[in-house]
TORKOL-4160 file (C-alpha; in steps of 0.2 Angstrom, whole numbers, padded with zeros to 4 digits, m for minus):
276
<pt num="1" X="0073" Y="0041" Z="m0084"/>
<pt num="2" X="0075" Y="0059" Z="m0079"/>
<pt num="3" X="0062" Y="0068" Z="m0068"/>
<pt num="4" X="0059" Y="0082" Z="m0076"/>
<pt num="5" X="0044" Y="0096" Z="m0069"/>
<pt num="6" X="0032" Y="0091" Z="m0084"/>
<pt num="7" X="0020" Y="0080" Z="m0083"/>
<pt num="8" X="0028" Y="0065" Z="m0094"/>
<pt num="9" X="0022" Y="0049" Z="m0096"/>
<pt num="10" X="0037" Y="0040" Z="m0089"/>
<pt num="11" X="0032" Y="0050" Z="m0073"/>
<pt num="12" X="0013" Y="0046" Z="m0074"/>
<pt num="13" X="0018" Y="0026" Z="m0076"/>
<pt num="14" X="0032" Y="0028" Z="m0062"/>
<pt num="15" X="0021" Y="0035" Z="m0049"/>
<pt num="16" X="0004" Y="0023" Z="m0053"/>
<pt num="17" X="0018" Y="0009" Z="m0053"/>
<pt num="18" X="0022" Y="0013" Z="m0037"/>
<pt num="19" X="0004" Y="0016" Z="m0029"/>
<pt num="20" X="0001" Y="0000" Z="m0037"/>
<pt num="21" X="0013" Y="m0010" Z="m0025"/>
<pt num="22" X="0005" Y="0001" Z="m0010"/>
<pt num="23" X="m0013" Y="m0007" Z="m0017"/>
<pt num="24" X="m0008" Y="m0025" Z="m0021"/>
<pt num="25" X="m0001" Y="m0024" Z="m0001"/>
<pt num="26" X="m0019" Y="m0017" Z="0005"/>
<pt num="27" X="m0028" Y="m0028" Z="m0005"/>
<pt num="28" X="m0017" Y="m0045" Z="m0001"/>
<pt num="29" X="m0020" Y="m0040" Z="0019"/>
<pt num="30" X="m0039" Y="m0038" Z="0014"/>
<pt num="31" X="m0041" Y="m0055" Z="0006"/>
<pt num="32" X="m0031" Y="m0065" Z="0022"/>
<pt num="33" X="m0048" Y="m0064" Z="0034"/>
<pt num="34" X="m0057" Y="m0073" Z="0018"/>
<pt num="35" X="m0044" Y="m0085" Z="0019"/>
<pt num="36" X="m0044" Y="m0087" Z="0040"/>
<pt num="37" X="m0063" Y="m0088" Z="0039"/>
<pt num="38" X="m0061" Y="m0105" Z="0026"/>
<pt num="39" X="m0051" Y="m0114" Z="0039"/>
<pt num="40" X="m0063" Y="m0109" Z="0056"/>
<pt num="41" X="m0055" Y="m0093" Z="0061"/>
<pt num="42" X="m0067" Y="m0086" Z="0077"/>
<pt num="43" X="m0074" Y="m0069" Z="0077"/>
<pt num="44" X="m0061" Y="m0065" Z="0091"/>
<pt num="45" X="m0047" Y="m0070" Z="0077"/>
<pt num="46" X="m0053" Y="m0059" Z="0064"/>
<pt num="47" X="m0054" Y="m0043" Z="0075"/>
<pt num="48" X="m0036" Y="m0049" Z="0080"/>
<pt num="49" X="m0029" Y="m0047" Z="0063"/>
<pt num="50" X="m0037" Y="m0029" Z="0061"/>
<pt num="51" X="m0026" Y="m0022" Z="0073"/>
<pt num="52" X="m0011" Y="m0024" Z="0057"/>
<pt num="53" X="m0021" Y="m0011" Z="0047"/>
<pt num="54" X="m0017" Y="0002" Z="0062"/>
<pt num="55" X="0000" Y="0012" Z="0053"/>
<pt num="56" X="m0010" Y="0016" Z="0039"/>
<pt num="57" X="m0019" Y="0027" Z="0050"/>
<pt num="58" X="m0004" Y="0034" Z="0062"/>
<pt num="59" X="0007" Y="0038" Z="0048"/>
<pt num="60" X="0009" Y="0055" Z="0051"/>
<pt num="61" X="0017" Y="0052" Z="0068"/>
<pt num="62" X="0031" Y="0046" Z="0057"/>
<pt num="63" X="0029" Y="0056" Z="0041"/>
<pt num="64" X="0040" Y="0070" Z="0044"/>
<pt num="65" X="0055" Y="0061" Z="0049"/>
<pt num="66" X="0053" Y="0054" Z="0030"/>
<pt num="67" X="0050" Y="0070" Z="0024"/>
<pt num="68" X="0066" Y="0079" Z="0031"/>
<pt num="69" X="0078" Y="0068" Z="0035"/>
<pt num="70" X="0086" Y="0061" Z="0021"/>
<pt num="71" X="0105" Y="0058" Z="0010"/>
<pt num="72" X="0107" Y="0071" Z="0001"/>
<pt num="73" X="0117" Y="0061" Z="m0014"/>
<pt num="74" X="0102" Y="0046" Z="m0016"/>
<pt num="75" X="0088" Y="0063" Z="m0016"/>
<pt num="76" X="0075" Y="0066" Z="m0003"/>
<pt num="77" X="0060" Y="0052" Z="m0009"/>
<pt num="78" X="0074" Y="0039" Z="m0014"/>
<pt num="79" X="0085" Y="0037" Z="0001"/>
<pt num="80" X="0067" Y="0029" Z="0010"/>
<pt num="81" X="0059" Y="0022" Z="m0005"/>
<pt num="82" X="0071" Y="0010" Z="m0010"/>
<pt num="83" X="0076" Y="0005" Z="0007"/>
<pt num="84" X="0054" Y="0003" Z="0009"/>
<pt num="85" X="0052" Y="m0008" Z="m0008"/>
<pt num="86" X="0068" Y="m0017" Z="m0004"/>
<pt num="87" X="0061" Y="m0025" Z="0014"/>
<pt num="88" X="0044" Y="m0026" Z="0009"/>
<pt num="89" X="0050" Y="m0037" Z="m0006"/>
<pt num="90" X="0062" Y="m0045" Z="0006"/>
<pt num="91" X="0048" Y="m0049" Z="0019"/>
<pt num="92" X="0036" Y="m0053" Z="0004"/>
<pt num="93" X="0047" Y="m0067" Z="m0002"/>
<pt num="94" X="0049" Y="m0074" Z="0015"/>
<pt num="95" X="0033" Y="m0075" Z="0021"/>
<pt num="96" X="0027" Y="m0084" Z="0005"/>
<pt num="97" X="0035" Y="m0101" Z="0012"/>
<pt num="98" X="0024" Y="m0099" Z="0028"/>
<pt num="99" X="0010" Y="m0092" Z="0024"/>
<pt num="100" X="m0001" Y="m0106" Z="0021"/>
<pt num="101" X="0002" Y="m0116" Z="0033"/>
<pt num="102" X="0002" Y="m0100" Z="0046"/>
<pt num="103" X="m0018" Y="m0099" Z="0038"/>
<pt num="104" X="m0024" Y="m0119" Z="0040"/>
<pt num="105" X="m0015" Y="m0119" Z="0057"/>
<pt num="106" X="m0024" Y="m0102" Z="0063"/>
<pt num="107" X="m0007" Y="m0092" Z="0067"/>
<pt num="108" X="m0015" Y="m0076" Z="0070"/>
<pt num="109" X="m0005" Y="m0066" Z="0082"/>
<pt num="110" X="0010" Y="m0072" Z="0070"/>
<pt num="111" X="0001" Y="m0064" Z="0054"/>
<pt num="112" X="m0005" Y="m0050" Z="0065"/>
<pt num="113" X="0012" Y="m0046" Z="0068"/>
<pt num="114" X="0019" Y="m0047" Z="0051"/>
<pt num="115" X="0005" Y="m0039" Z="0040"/>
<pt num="116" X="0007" Y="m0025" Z="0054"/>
<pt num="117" X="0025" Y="m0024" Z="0045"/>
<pt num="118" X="0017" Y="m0027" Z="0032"/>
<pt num="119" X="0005" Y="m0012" Z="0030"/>
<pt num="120" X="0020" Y="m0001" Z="0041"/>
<pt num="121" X="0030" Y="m0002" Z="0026"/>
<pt num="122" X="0017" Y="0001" Z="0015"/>
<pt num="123" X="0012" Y="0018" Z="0025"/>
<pt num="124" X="0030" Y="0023" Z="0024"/>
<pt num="125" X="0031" Y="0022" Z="0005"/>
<pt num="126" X="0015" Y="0028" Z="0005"/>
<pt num="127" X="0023" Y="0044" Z="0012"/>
<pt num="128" X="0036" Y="0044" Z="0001"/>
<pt num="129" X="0027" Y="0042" Z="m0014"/>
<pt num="130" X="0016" Y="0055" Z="m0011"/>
<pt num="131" X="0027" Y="0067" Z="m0008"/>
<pt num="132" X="0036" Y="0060" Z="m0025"/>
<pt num="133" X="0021" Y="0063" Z="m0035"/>
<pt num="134" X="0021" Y="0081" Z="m0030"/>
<pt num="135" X="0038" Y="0084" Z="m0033"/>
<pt num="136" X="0035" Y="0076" Z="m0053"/>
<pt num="137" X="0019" Y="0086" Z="m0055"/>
<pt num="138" X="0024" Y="0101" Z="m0044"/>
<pt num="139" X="0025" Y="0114" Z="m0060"/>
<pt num="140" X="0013" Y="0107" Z="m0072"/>
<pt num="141" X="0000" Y="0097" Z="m0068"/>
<pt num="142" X="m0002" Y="0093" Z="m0051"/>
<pt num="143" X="m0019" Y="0085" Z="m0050"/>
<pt num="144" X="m0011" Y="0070" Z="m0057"/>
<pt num="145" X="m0002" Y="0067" Z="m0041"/>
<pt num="146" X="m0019" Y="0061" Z="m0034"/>
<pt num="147" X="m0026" Y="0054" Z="m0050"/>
<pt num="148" X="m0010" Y="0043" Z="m0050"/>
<pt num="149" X="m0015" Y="0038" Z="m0032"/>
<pt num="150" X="m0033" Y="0034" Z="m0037"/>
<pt num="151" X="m0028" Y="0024" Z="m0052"/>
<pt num="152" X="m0016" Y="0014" Z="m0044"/>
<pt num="153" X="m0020" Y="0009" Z="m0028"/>
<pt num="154" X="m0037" Y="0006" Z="m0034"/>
<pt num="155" X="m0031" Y="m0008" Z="m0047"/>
<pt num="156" X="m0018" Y="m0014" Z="m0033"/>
<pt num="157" X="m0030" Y="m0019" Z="m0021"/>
<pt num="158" X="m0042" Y="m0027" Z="m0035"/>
<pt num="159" X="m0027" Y="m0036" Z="m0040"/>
<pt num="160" X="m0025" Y="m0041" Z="m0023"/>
<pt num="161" X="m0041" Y="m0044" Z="m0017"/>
<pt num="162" X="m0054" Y="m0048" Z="m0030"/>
<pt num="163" X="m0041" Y="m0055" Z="m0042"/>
<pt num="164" X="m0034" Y="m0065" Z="m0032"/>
<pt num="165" X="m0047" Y="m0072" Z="m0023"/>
<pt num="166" X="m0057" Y="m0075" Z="m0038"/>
<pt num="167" X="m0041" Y="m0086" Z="m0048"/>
<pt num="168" X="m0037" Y="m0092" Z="m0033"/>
<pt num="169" X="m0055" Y="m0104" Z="m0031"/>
<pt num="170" X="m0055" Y="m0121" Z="m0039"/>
<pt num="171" X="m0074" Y="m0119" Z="m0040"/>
<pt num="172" X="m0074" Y="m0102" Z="m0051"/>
<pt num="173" X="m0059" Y="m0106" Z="m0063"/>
<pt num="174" X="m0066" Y="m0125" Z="m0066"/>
<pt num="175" X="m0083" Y="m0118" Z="m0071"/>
<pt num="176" X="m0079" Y="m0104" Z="m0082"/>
<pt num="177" X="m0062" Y="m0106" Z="m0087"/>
<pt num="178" X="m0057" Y="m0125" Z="m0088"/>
<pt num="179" X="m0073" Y="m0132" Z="m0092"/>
<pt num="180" X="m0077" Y="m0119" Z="m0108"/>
<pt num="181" X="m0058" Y="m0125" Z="m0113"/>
<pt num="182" X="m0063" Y="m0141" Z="m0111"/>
<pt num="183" X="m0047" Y="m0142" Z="m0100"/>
<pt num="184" X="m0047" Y="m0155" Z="m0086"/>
<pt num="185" X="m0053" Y="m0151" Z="m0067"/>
<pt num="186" X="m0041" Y="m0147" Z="m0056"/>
<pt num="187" X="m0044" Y="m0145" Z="m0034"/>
<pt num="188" X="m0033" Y="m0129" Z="m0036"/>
<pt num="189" X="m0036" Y="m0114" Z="m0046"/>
<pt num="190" X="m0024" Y="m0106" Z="m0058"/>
<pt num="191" X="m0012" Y="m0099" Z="m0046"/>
<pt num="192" X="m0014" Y="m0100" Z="m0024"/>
<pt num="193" X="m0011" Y="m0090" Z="m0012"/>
<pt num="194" X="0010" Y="m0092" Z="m0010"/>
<pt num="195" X="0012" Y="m0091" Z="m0029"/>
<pt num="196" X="0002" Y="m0072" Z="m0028"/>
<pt num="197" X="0015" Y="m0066" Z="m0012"/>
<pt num="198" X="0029" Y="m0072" Z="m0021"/>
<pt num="199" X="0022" Y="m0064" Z="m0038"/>
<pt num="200" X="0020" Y="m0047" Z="m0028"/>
<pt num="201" X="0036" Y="m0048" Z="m0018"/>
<pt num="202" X="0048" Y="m0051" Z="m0038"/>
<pt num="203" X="0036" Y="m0037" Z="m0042"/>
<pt num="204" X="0043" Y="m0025" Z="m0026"/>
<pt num="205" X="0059" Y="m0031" Z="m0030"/>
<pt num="206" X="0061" Y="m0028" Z="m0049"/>
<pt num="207" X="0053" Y="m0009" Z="m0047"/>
<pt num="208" X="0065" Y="m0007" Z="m0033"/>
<pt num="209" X="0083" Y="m0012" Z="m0046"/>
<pt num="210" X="0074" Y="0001" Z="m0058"/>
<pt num="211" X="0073" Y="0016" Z="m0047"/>
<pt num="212" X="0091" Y="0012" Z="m0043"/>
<pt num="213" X="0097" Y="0009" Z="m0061"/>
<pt num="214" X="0084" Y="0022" Z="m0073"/>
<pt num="215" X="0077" Y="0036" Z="m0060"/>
<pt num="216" X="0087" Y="0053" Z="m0054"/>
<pt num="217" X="0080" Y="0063" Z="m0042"/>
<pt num="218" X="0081" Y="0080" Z="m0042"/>
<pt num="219" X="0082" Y="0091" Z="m0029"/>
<pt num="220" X="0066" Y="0098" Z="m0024"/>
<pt num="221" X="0066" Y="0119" Z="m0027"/>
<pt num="222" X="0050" Y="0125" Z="m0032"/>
<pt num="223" X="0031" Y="0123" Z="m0024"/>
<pt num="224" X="0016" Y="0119" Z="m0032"/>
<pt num="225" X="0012" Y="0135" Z="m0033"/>
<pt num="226" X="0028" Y="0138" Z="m0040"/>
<pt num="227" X="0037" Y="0148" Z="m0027"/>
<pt num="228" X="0055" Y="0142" Z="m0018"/>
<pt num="229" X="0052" Y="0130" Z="m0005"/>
<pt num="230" X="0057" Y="0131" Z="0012"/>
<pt num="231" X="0065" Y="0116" Z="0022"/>
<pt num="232" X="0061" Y="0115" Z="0038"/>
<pt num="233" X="0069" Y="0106" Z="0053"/>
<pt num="234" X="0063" Y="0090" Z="0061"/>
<pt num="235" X="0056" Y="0102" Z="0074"/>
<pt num="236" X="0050" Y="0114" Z="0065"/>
<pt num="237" X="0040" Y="0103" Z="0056"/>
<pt num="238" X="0033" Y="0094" Z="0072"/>
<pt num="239" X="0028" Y="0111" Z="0077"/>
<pt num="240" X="0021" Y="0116" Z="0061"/>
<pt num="241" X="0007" Y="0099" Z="0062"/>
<pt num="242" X="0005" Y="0103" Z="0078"/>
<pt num="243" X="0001" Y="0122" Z="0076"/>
<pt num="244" X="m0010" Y="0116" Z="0061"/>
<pt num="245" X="m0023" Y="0104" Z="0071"/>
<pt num="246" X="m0024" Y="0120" Z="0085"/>
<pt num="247" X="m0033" Y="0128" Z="0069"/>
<pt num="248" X="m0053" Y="0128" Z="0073"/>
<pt num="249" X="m0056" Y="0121" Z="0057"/>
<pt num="250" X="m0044" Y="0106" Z="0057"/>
<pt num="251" X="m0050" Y="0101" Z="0075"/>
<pt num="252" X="m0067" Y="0102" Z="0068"/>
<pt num="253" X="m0065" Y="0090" Z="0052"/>
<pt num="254" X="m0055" Y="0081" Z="0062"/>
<pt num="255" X="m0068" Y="0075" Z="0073"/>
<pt num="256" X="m0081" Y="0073" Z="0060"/>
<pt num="257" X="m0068" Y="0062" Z="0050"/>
<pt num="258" X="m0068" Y="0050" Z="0068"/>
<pt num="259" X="m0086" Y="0050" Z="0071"/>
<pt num="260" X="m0093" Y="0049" Z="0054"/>
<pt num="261" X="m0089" Y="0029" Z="0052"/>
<pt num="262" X="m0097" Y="0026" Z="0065"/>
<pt num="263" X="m0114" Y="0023" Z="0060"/>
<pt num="264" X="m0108" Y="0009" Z="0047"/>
<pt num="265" X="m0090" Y="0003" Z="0052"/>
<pt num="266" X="m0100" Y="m0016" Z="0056"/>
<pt num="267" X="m0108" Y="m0014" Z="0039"/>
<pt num="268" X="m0091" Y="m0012" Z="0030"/>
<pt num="269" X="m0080" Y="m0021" Z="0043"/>
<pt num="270" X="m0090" Y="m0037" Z="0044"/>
<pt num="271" X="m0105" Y="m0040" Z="0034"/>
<pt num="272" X="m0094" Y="m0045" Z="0023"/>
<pt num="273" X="m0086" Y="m0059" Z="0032"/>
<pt num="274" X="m0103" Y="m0064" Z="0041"/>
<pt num="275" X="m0108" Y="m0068" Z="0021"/>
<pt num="276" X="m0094" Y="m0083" Z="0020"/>
């Protein structure tokens, strides 16, 4: 599948494919506090297991060594992305065997750990994708870079959250799904929890065979506003982010972007989990 500068449908599906993966990750992390909450988890536990969904928010610290440094023969986006999908499949697939029993027993400095992995991997390719989207979209239509991100990671983390969570209940799939089909009960409910993570870790893994077999990257010469680009160094680029937040402007969205949650981070954070 060639990536060419138009805005093609194979490119639209390749880049909500991929933001797909990045949601189903967000929404899986999202949905494990349910589950800890099921089988006692303390208040103290579950603000232990927010500390995983902290790279999410320090990926720029990291971003422009993706960005710069990179094998010239795989193309810029490719030589991190497959290396990303590859380990997050891996650790996916590995954690499925665990996972369960890591939630009944309360293990939550062990899932702590590896969902910070978890969501650290799924930063980085979040990076990488990004900057993919822009490079497909760069001379045509480049608003589909973030309706491609909107569209995806939006049914990722239903898929992974309200999906799962809902298929996962005896309760829900005996009363509306068994009992209509006059099917008999079951104490399970059409798939569980291990069955979803190793569902989500084949999916990581099959995407990732495709980039390698069917997508050629090419290298990256124009802007979005069509003129040549301009690599810059490792440094340089520090420098650049660091020039950018002494802008009055940044420092000022900056701070409104950290205060404004304030007022309802317990609303979002936990009225939901005070519900359960």
């Amino acid at each position: 599948m060639p990536t060419n500068r138009g805005t093609s449908k194979s490119n639209i599906c390749l880049t909500i494919t991929l933001y797909i993966l990045q949601g189903m990750n967000l929404g899986l992390a999202s949905s494990i506090p349910l589950f800890l909450i099921y089988y006692g988890a303390t208040w103290k536990d579950r603000g232990t297991f927010n500390f995983a969904k902290y790279p999410f928010s320090l990926k720029l610290l990291w971003a422009p060594l993706i960005d710069v440094l990179y094998i010239k023969r795989f193309g810029r986006r490719k030589s991190w992305l497959i290396p990303i999908l590859l380990i997050s499949g891996v650790v996916l697939l590995s954690i499925s065997f665990f996972i369960q029993s890591w939630i009944i027993t309360n293990r939550v400095v062990l899932l702590t750990i590896v969902f910070f992995v978890i969501y650290f991997l799924t930063a980085s390719e979040d990076v990488c994708v990004d900057g993919f989207a822009i490079t497909l979209f760069a001379a045509s239509n480049p608003q589909w870079a973030s309706t491609s991100q909107s569209i995806g990671q939006t049914f990722g983390r239903f898929l992974g959250s309200s999906f799962l969570l809902t298929f996962e209940s005896a309760n829900f799939t005996n009363r509306f799904i068994r009992k209509p089909l006059s099917l008999p009960y079951q104490t399970t409910g059409l798939f569980s929890l291990v069955h979803f993570v190793r569902f989500v870790a084949v999916a990581f893994l099959i995407v990732t065979v495709c980039l390698i077999i069917f997508v050629r990257e090419k290298e990256e010469t124009l802007n979005t506003n069509g003129t040549q680009t301009n690599n810059l160094s490792l440094i340089q680029t520090y420098l650049s982010i660091i020039k950018l937040f002494k802008k009055k402007c940044i420092q000022q969205i900056t701070i409104v972007s950290i205060i404004s949650p304030i007022g309802s981070a317990a609303i979002q954070s936990m009225t939901s989990l005070a519900l359960i």
